[in-house]
C-alpha positions as CSV (number, residue, x, y, z in Angstrom):
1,X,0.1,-27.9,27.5
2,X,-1.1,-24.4,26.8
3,X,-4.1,-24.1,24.3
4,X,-3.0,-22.1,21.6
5,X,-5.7,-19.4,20.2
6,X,-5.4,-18.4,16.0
7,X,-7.8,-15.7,14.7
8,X,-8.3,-16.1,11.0
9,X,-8.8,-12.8,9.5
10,X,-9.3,-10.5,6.3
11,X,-8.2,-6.9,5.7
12,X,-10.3,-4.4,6.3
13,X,-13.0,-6.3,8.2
14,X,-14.4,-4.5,11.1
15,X,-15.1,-7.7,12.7
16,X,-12.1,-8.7,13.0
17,X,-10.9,-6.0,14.0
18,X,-13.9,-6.2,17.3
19,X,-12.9,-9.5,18.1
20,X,-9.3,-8.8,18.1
21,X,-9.8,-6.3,20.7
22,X,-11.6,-8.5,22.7
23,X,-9.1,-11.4,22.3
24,X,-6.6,-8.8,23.2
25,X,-8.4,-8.0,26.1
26,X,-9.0,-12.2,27.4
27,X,-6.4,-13.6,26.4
28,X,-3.5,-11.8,28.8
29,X,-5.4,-13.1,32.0
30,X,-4.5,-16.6,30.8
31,X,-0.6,-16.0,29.6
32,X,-1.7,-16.1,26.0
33,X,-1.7,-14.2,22.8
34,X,-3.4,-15.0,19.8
35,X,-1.6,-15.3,16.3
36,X,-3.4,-13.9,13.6
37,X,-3.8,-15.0,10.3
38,X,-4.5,-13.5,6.7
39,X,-6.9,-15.9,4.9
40,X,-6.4,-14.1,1.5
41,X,-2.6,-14.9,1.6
42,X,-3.8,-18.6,1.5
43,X,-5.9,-20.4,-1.4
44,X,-6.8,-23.3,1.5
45,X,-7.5,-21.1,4.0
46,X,-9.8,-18.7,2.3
47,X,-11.8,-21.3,0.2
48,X,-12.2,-22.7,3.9
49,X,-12.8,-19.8,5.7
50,X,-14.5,-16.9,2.8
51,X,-16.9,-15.0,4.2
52,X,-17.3,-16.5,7.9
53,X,-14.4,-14.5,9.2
54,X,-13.5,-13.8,12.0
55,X,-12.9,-17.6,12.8
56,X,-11.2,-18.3,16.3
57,X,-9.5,-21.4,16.6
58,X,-9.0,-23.0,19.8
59,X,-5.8,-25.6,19.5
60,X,-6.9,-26.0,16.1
61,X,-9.9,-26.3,16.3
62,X,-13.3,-23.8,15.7
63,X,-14.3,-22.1,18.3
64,X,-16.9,-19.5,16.6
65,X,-17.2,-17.2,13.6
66,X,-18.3,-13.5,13.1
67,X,-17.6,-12.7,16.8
68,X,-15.6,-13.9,19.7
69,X,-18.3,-14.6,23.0
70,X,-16.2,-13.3,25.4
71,X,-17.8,-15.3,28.2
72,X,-17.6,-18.6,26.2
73,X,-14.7,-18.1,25.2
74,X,-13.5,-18.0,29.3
75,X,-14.9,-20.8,30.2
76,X,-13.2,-23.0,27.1
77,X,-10.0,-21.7,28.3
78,X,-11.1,-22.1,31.8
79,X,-11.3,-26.0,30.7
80,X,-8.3,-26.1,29.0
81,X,-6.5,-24.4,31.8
């Protein structure tokens, strides 16, 4: 099974916007793209979420917050692959 990779996101954040680019950068050398997801569009999701975004989820579960640590981030899909 392929690990599946969710970036929960605001507008206008610049970091989300950095650790898209670097998700955009990883995650083609694996066959994956990351979906991206609006926390304001969701009650849940932003009482969950509010000010920690960016929060990357790895098959559902959190990964990291604020940034995405491109090297640790390999070496979980590295596992999972």
């Amino acid at each position: 099974m392929r690990p599946t990779v969710e970036l929960m996101v605001r507008a206008d954040c610049h970091l989300c916007a950095v650790a898209r680019e670097v998700l955009e950068r990883v995650l083609p050398s694996y066959g994956l793209t990351a979906s991206y997801v609006d926390i304001d569009r969701d009650p849940e999701l932003r009482a969950e979420y509010g000010d920690r975004v960016p929060v990357t989820l790895i098959n559902g579960k959190e990964h990291g917050y604020f940034d995405v640590d491109e090297k640790r981030l390999r070496a979980s899909l590295d596992a999972l692959t």
